[in-house]
C-alpha positions as CSV (number, residue, x, y, z in Angstrom):
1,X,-24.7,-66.4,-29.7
2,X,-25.4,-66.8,-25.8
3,X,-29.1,-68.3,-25.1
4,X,-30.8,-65.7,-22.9
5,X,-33.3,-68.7,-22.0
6,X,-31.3,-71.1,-21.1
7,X,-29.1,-68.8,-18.7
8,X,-32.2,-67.4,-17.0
9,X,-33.2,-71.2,-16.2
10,X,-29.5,-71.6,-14.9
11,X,-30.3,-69.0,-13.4
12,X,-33.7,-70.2,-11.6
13,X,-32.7,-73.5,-11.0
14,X,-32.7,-74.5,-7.1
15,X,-29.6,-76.7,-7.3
16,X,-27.4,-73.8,-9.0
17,X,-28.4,-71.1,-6.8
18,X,-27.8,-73.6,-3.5
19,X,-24.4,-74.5,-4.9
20,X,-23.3,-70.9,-6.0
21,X,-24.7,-70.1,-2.5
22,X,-22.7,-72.9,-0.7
23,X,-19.5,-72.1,-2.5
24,X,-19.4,-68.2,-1.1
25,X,-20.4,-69.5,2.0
26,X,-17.3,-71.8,2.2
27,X,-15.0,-69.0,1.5
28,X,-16.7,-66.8,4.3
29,X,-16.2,-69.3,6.6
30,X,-12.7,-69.5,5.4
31,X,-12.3,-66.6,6.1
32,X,-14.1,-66.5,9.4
33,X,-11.8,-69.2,10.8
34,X,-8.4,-67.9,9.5
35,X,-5.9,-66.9,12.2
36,X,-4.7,-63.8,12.1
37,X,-1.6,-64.4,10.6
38,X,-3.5,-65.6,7.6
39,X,-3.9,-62.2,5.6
40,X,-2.6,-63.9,2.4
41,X,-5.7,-66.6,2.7
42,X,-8.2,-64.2,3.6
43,X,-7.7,-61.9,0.6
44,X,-7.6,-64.6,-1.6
45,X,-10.8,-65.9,-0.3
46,X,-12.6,-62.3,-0.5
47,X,-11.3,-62.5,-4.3
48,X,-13.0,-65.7,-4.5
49,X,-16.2,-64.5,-3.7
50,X,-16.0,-61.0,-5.3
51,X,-15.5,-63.5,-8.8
52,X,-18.8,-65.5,-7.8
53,X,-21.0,-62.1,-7.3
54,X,-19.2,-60.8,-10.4
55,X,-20.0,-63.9,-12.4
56,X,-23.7,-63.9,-11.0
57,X,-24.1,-60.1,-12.0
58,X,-23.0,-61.1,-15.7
59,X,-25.2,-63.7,-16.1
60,X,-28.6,-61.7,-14.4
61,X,-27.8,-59.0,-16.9
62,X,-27.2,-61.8,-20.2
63,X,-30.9,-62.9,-18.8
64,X,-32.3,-59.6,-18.6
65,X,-31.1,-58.5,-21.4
66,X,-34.2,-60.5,-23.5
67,X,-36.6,-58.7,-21.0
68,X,-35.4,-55.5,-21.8
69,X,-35.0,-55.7,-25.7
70,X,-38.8,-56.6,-25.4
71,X,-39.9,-53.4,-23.7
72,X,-37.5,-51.2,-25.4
73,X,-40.0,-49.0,-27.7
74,X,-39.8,-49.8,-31.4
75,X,-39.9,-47.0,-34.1
C-alpha cells in the first residue's frame, strides 16, 4: 500500500522539488538550443518533460488522496 505521508513529504521537500525543477529545465534548454534540424531531439525532450509533469500530477493526487478521504462525509 502506497504511504500518502511519506509521498506528500517527497513531495514538500526543497531538494526534490529543485531537482524535479532542474531536470525540466535542462530539457527546455535542450530544446531551446537545438538547431533546427534537430526535430528528432526536440520531441524527445518535450516527451521528457510531459513524463516529469505527468509523474508530478500522480504523486500530488496519491498525496491528496488522504486529504480528501478525510473530508469526504461519512454515513
Amino acid at each position: 500500500m502506497i504511504n500518502t505521508d511519506a509521498i506528500g513529504h517527497i513531495l514538500n521537500d526543497d531538494s526534490f522539488k529543485e531537482a524535479m525543477n532542474e531536470l525540466k529545465q535542462m530539457h527546455v534548454d535542450m530544446i531551446v538550443n537545438s538547431d533546427v534540424d534537430e526535430e528528432k531531439a526536440r520531441e524527445i525532450c518535450y516527451m521528457r518533460i510531459t513524463t516529469i509533469n505527468e509523474i508530478m500530477a500522480h504523486l500530488e493526487s496519491i498525496a491528496a488522496k488522504k486529504k480528501i478521504d478525510e473530508k469526504r462525509w461519512k454515513i
